[in-house]
ZALUM-384195 format. One record per residue (C-alpha): residue number from 1; residue in three letters; x, z, y. Coordinates in steps of 0.02 Angstrom, whole numbers, plus 50000, padded with zeros to 5 digits. Example, Ala and Ser with C-alpha at 12.3 -4.5 7.8 and 13.67 -1.06 7.14 Angstrom:
ZALUM-384195
{rovex 1, "ALA", {50615, 50390, 49775}}
{rovex 2, "SER", {50684, 50357, 49947}}
END
This chain:
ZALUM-384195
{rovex 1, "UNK", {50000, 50000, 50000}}
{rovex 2, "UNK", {50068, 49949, 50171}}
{rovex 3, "UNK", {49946, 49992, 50300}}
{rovex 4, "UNK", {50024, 50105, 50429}}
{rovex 5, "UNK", {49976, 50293, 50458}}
{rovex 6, "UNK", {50015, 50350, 50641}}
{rovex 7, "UNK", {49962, 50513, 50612}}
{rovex 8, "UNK", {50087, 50672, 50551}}
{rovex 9, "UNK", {49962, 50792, 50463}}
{rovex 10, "UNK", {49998, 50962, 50498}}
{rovex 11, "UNK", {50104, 51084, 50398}}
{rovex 12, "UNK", {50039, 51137, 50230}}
{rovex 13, "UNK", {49962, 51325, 50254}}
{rovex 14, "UNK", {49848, 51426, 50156}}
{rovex 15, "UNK", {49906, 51368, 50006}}
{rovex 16, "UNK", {49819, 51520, 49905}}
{rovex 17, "UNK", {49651, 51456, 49971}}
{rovex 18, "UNK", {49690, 51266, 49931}}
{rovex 19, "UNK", {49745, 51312, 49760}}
{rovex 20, "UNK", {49580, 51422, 49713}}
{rovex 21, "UNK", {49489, 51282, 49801}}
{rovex 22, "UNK", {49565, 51157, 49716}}
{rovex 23, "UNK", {49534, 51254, 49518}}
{rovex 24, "UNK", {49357, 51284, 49593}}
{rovex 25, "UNK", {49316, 51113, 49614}}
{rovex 26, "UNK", {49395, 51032, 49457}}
{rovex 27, "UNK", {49278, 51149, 49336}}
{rovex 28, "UNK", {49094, 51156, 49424}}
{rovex 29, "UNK", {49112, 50976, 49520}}
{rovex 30, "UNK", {49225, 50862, 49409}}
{rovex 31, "UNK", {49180, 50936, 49276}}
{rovex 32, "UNK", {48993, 50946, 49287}}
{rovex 33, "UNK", {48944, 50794, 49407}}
{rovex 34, "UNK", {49006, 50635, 49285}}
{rovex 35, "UNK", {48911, 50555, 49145}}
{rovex 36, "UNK", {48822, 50612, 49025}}
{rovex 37, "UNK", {48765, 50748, 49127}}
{rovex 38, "UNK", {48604, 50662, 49194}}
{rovex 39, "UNK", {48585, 50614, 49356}}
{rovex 40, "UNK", {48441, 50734, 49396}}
{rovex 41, "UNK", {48568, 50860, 49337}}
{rovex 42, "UNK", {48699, 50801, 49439}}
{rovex 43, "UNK", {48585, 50817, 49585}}
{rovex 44, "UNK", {48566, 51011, 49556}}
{rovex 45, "UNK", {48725, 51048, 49538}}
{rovex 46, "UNK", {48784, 50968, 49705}}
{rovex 47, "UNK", {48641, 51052, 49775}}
{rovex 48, "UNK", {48710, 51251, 49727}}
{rovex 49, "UNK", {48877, 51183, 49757}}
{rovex 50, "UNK", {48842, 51163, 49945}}
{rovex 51, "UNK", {48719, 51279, 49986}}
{rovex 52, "UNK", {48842, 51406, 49990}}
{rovex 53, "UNK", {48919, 51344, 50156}}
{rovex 54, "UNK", {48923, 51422, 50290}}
{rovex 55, "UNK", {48876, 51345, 50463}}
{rovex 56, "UNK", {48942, 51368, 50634}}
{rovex 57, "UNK", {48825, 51473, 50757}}
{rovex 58, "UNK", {48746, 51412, 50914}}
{rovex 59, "UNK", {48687, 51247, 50816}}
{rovex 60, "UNK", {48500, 51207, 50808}}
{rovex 61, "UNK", {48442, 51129, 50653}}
{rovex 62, "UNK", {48271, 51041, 50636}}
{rovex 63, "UNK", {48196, 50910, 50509}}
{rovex 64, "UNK", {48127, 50746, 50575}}
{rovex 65, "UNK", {48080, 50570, 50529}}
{rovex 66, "UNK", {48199, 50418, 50596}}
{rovex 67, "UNK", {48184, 50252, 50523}}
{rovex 68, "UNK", {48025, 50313, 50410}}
{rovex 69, "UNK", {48165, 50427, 50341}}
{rovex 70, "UNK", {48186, 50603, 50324}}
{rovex 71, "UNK", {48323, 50662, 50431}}
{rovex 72, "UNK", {48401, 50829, 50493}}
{rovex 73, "UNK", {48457, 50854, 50668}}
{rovex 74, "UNK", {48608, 50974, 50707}}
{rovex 75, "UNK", {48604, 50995, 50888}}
{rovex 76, "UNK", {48723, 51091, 50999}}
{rovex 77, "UNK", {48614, 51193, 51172}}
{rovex 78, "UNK", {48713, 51069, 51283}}
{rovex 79, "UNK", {48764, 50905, 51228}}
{rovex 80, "UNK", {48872, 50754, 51301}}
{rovex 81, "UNK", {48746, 50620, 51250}}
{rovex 82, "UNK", {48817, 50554, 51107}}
{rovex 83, "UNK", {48737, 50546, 50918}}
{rovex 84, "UNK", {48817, 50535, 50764}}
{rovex 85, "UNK", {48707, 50440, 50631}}
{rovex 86, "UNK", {48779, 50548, 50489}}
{rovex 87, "UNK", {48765, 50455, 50299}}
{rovex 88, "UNK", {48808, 50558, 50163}}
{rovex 89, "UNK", {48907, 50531, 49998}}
{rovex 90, "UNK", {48869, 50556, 49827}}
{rovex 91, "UNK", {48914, 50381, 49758}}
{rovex 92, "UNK", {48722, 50317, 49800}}
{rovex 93, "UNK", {48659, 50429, 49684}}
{rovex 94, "UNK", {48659, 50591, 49738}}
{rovex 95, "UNK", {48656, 50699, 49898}}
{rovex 96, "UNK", {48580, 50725, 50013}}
{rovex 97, "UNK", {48545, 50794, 50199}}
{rovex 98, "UNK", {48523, 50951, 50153}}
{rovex 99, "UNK", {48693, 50941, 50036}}
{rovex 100, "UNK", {48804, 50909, 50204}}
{rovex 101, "UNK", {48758, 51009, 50319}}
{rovex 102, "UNK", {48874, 51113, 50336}}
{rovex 103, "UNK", {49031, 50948, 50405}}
{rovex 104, "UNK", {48877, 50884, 50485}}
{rovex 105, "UNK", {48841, 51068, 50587}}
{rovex 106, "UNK", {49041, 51077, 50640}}
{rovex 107, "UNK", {49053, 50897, 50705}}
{rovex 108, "UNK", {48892, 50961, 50794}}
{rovex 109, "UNK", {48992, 51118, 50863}}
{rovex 110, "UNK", {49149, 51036, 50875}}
{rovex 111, "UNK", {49081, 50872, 50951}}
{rovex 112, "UNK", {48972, 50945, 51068}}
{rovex 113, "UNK", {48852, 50805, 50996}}
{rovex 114, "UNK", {48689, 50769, 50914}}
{rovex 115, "UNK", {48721, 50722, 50727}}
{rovex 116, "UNK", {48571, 50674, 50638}}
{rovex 117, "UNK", {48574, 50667, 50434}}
{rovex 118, "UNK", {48493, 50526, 50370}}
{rovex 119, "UNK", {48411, 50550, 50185}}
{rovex 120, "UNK", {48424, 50379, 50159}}
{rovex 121, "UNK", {48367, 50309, 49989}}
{rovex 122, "UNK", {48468, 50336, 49820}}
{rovex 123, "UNK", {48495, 50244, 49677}}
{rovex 124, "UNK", {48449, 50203, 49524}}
{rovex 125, "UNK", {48274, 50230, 49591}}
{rovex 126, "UNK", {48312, 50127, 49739}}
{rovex 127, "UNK", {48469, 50017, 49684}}
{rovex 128, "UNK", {48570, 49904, 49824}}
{rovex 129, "UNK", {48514, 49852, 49983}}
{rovex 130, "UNK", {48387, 49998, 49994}}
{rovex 131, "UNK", {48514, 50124, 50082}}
{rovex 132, "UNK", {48585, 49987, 50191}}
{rovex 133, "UNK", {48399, 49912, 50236}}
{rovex 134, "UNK", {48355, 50121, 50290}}
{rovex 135, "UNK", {48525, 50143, 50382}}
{rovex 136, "UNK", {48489, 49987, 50490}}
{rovex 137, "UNK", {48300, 50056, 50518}}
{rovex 138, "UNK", {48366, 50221, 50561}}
{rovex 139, "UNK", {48503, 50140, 50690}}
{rovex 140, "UNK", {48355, 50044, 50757}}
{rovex 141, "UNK", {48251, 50196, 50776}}
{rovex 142, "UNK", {48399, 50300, 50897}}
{rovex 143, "UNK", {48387, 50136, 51011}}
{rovex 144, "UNK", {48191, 50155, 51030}}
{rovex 145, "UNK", {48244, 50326, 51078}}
{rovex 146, "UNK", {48336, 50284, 51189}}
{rovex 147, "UNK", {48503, 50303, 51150}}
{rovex 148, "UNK", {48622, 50180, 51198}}
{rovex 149, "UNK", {48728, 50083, 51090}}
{rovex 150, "UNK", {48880, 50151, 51164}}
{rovex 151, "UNK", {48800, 50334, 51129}}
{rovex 152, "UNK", {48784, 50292, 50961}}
{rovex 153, "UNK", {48923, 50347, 50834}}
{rovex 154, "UNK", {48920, 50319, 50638}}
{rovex 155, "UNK", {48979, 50443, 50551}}
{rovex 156, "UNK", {48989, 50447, 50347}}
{rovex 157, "UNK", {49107, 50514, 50161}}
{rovex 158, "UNK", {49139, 50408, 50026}}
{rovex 159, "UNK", {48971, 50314, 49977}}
{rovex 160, "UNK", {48933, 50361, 50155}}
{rovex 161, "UNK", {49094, 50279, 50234}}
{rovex 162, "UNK", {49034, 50120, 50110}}
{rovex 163, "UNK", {48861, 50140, 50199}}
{rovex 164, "UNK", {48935, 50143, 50381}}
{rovex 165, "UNK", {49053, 50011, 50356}}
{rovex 166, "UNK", {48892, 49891, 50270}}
{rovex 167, "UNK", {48779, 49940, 50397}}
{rovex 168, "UNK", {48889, 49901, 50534}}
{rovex 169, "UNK", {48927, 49728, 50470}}
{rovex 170, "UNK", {48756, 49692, 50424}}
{rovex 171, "UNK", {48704, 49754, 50613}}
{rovex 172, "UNK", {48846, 49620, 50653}}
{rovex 173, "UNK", {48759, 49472, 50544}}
{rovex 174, "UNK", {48596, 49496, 50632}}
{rovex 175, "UNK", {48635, 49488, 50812}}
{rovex 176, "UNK", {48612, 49652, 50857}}
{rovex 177, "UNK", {48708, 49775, 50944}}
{rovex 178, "UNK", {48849, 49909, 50850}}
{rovex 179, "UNK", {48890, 50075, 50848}}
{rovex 180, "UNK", {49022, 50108, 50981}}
{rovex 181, "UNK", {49134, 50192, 50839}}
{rovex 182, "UNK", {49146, 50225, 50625}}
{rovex 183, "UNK", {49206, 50389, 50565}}
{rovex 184, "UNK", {49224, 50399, 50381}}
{rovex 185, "UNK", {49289, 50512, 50261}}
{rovex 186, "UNK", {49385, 50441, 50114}}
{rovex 187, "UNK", {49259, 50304, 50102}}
{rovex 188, "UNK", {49219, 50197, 49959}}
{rovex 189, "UNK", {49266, 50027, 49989}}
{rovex 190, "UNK", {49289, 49922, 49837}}
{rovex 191, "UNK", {49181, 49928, 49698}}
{rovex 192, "UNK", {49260, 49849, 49571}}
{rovex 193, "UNK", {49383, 50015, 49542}}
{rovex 194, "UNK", {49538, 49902, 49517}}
{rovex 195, "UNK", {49655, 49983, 49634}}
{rovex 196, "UNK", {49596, 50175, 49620}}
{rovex 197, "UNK", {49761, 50295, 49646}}
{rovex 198, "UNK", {49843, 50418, 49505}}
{rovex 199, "UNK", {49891, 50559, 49638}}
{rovex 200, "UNK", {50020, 50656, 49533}}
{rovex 201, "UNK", {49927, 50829, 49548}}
{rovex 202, "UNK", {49766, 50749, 49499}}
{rovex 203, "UNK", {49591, 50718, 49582}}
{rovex 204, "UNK", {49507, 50890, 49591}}
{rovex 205, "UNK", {49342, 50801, 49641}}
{rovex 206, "UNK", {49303, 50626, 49552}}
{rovex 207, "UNK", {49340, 50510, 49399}}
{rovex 208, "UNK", {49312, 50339, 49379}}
{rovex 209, "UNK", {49188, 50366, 49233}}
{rovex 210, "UNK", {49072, 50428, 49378}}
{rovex 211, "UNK", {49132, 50315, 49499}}
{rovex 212, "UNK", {49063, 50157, 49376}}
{rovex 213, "UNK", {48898, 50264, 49304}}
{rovex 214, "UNK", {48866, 50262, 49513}}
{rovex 215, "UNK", {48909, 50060, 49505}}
{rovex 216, "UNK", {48813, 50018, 49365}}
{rovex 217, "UNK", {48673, 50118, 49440}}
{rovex 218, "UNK", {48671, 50054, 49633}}
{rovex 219, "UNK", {48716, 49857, 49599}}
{rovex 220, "UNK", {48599, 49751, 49540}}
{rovex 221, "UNK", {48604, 49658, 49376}}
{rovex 222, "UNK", {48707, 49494, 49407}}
{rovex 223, "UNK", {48790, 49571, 49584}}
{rovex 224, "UNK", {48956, 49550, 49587}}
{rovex 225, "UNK", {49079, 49714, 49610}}
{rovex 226, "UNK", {49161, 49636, 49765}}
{rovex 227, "UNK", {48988, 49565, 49847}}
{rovex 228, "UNK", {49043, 49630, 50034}}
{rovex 229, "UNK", {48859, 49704, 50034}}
{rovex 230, "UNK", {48938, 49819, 49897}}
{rovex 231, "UNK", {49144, 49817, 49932}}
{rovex 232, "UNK", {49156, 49799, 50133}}
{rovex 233, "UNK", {49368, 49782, 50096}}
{rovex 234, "UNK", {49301, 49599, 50034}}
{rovex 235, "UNK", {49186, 49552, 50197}}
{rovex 236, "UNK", {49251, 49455, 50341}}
{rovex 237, "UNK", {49292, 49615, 50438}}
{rovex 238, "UNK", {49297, 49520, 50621}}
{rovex 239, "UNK", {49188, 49615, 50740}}
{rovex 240, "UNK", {49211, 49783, 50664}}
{rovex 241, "UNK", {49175, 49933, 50822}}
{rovex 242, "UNK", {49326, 50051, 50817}}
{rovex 243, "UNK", {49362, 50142, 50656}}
{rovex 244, "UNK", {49440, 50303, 50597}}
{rovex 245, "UNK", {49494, 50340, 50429}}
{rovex 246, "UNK", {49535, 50504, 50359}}
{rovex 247, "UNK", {49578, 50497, 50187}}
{rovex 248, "UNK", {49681, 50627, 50058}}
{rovex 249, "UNK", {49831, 50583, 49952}}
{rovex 250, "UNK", {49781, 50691, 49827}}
{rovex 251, "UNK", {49613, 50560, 49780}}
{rovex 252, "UNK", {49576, 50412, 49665}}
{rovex 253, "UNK", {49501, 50333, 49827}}
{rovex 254, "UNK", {49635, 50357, 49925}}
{rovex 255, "UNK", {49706, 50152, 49918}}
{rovex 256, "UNK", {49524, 50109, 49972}}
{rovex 257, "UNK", {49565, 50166, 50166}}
{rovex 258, "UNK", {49740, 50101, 50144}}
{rovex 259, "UNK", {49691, 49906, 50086}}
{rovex 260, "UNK", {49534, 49916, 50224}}
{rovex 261, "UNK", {49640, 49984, 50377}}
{rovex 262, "UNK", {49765, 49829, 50315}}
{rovex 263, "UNK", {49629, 49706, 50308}}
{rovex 264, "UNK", {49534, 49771, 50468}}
{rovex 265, "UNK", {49679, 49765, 50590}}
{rovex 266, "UNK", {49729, 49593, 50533}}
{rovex 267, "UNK", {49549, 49564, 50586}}
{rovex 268, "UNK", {49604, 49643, 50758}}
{rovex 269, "UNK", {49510, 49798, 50715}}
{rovex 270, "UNK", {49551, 49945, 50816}}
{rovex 271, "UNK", {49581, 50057, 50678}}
{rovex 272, "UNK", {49659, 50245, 50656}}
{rovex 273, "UNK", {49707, 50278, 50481}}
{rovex 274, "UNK", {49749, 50452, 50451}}
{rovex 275, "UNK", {49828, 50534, 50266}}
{rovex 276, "UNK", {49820, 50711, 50229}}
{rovex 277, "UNK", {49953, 50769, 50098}}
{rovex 278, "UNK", {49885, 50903, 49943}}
{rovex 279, "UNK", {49723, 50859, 49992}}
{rovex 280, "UNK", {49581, 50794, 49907}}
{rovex 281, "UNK", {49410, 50694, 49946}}
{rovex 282, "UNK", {49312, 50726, 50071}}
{rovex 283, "UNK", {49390, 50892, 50132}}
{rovex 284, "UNK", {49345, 50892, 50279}}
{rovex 285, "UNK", {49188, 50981, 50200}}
{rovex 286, "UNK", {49287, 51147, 50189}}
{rovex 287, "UNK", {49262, 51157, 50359}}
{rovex 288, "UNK", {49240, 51337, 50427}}
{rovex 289, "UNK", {49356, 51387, 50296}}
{rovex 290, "UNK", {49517, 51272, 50289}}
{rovex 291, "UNK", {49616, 51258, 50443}}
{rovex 292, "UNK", {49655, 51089, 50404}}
{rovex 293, "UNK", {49484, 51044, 50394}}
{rovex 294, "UNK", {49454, 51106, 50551}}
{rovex 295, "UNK", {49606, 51009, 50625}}
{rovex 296, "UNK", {49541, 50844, 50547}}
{rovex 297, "UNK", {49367, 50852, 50643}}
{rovex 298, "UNK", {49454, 50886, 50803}}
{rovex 299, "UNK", {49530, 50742, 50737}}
{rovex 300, "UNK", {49377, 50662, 50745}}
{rovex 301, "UNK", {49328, 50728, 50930}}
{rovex 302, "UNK", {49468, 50667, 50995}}
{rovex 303, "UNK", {49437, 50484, 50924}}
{rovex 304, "UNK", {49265, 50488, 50993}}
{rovex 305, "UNK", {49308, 50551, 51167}}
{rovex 306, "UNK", {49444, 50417, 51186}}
{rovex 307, "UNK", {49310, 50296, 51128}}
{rovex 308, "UNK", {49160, 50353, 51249}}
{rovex 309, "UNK", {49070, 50234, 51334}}
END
């Protein structure tokens, strides 16, 4: 992998933490959220993993409807007019609003933004383009209400970094106006799982037997793996808004925001790739409790303020 990182992570610290983290997460996620366990099951689980986490005070939290979608709005009491459209991962099958919102409440804090959680539609009930078609709807729906585009942020972790990437293209295709900025979290970017990274330590989190139960579920019959609707790294990435990528070494994902951030600045993307060493996917969800994931979504503020309209 050649794309460029200009971005030092910090030193490694709490390394007791990481480690217990890191055992905690192999046993009751990677362990319990892969096939056979059904996927009904595997919705549970993620479920009691996350509602455990703790959110940061002084954010408002309220359910609503945006694109004929549940959503859940993190608000902080005084805002600076931006909104993140938040999509979730979970590989298109699972999660939820409710399963992220504790990230979604810090970038909230942190931000000094709205971020709205979109419970867009999952698969296999709903296979490919349903999640795309709602993420579009619900992107509609924040210009009715009066956001501008340049207010408008998406925001989005592995299937959910796939989601903001498709969306933003598809937004592209049609004429209408983009997102003035894409934050994602070690998203998913090519389907086909040829290129997915050994880290020597070991992913704590996924396994490609999920990762192609997920495909098998979410494509279509007769789709193929690197349909750009599915694998944005294979889409004519011209156009793209600005993009950061935060992404861990220590994750079978991790060459997915490597080959993109390549592909997108060839594309004269303005992209910010960012690698965290002894770190694993989607982190950044330990927010509240690692430093490091508190350092990455200031990270993240700092992107978006440089990139306010």
């Amino acid at each position: 992998m050649t794309a460029s990182a200009e971005f030092m992570a910090p030193p490694v610290d709490q390394m007791l933490l990481r480690r217990v983290l890191r055992a905690l997460l192999r046993v009751f996620f990677r362990g319990l959220v892969r096939p056979p366990m059904p996927i009904a099951g595997q919705r549970r689980v993620l479920r009691l993993l996350t509602a455990i986490g703790k959110s940061p005070r002084g954010i408002a939290r309220s359910t609503g409807t945006l694109g004929n979608r549940p959503c859940e709005w993190h608000k902080p009491p005084d805002g600076c007019g931006m909104v993140m459209l938040y999509l979730h991962g979970g590989a298109y099958i699972i999660g939820g609003a409710n399963t992220h919102r504790t990230l979604c409440a810090h970038l909230a804090k942190r931000g000094q933004m709205d971020v709205c959680a979109l419970d867009y539609r999952l698969a296999p009930e709903h296979p490919y383009p349903a999640a795309r078609d709602d993420a579009v709807a619900a992107f509609e729906a924040l210009l009715a209400l009066g956001y501008a585009p340049g207010q408008i942020v998406f925001g989005g972790d592995s299937a959910g970094g796939n989601l903001c990437l498709t969306t933003s293209l598809c937004l592209r295709d049609l004429g209408r106006p983009q997102p003035v900025a894409l934050v994602c979290f070690s998203p998913l970017t090519d389907f086909s799982c040829a290129h997915l990274h050994q880290p020597a330590a070991g992913d704590p989190l996924l396994q490609r037997a999920w990762l192609v139960q997920a495909r098998s579920l979410y494509a279509p019959p007769g789709l193929n793996h690197d349909h750009p609707g599915l694998s944005p790294l294979f889409a004519d990435l011209h156009g793209l808004p600005a993009l950061l990528l935060q992404v861990g070494e220590d994750e079978i994902l991790r060459n997915d925001s490597l080959r993109l951030a390549e592909k997108a600045r060839a594309s004269g993307a303005d992209v910010r790739l960012q690698r965290y060493p002894n770190l694993w996917h989607v982190f950044q969800a330990h927010a509240g409790t690692l430093k490091v994931a508190d350092f990455a979504i200031d990270e993240v503020v700092s992107f978006l303020r440089h990139h306010r309209v």
